[in-house]
C-alpha positions, 0 to 999 in steps of 0.5 A: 508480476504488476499490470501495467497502468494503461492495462489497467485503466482498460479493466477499468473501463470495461467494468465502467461498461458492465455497470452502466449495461446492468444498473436496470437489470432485475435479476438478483445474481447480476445486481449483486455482481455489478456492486462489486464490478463498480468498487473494482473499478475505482480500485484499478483506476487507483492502481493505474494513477499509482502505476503512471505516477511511479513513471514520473517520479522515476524521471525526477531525480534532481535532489533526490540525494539531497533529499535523502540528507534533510531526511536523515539530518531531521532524525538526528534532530529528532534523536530516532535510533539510527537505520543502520544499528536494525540492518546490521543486527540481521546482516550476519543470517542470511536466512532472515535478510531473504525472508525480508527481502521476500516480504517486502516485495510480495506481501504489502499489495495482496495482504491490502487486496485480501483485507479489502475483499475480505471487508467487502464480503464479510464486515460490508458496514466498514468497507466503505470507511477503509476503502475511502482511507487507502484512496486518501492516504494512496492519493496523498503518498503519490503527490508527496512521492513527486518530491523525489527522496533517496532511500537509504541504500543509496545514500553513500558513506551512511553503511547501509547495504543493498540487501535486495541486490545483494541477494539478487532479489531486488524489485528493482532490476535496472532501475523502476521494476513493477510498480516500484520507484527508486527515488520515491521512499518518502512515505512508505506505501507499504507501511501506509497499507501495513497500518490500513489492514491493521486498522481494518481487521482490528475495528472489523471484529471483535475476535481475540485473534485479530491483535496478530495483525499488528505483527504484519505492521511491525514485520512490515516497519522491520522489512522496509528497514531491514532492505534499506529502502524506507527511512524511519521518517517514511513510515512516521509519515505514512501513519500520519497521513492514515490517521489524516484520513481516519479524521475526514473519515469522521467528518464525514461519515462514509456511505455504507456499500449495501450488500446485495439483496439475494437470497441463496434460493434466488442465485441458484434459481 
């Protein structure tokens, strides 16, 4: 389903190469392409630092039960409502438990991908400020995800139930599947990209439409509940860190990718 990182890294070249051949090309058509080459490329050089991170933070696994406990432990101190009383509302429809099962394997990297194009084509004045923030808040999840952290669903004698493999659709399998890691909740990268496109679509547009984004946040906060594989404390970090990224964003305005200057009569000239 995911490429690997090394494969990556190879796409990633590749457009490297394009962009060098092409910056001193004169035709419109092959200029505008090379903008959207060079923004590919960063974001699969991202995806490949994820992909091999996620390879390490599947070997670290001393402490991670541990880990797993000061989590839980500092909600209690933080009075958050237990994980628990959420899973065991949606136990008993199994309909629901595979709709969030589904959700939380499949929809975090396309809805990022789509919010992404969609800013690079259509609202080119805020690609750059988002853009910069999922390579900030990313970066920052994978560094802290080298801190291995047991999910819930591993942590025995707490009652939380497995549900991706408790209805065989774990992105999991064997141990790391994809670009999953088993010990890596602390943060939560779906959340962190739930609340990146949130943030995008809502300062992106003025429409009245735009506020049911925010039900892809809170279906998103419910999913990696729901599967017991996020604590609260996951996705409370995650925020933290894009509203980090949000302030070096204003510190530090970002440099807006200008659209290509082609006229419809030229590309098809």
């Amino acid at each position: 389903m995911w490429i690997a990182w090394n494969t990556a890294v190879e796409w990633a070249v590749a457009l490297g190469v394009f962009v060098v051949v092409v910056r001193r090309a004169t035709h419109p058509w092959v200029r505008a392409t090379s903008t959207g080459a060079k923004e590919l490329a960063a974001v699969l050089l991202l995806y490949a630092l994820w992909q091999y991170v996620d390879t390490l933070t599947f070997r670290q696994v001393h402490g991670a039960e541990t880990h797993g406990w000061w989590v839980w432990d500092i909600e209690r101190w933080m009075h958050l409502p237990r994980e628990q009383s959420v899973q065991h509302l949606v136990l008993p429809y199994p309909w629901v438990v595979q709709f969030f099962n589904g959700y939380y394997a499949i929809v975090h990297g396309p809805a990022l991908i789509i919010t992404l194009v969609w800013l690079f084509t259509r609202h080119r004045e805020h690609y750059p400020r988002i853009r910069n923030c999922v390579v900030i808040v990313t970066a920052l999840c994978l560094l802290i995800r080298l801190f291995p952290v047991a999910p819930p669903r591993l942590i025995d004698g707490l009652g939380f139930v497995d549900t991706g493999f408790l209805y065989h659709q774990s992105v999991y399998g064997n141990g790391a599947n994809g670009i999953s890691s088993l010990l890596a909740a602390m943060p939560s990268v779906h959340v962190a990209w739930a609340a990146i496109v949130t943030l995008a679509v809502v300062t992106a547009t003025t429409s009245k439409w735009r506020w049911l984004v925010v039900a892809h946040f809170v279906l998103t906060v419910l999913a990696v509940t729901v599967t017991a594989n996020h604590w609260w404390l996951d996705g409370i970090v995650a925020v933290l860190l894009l509203w980090f990224a949000v302030v070096v964003q204003r510190l530090r305005p970002a440099r807006v990718v200008p659209p290509p200057a082609v006229a419809v009569d030229q590309l098809v000239a």
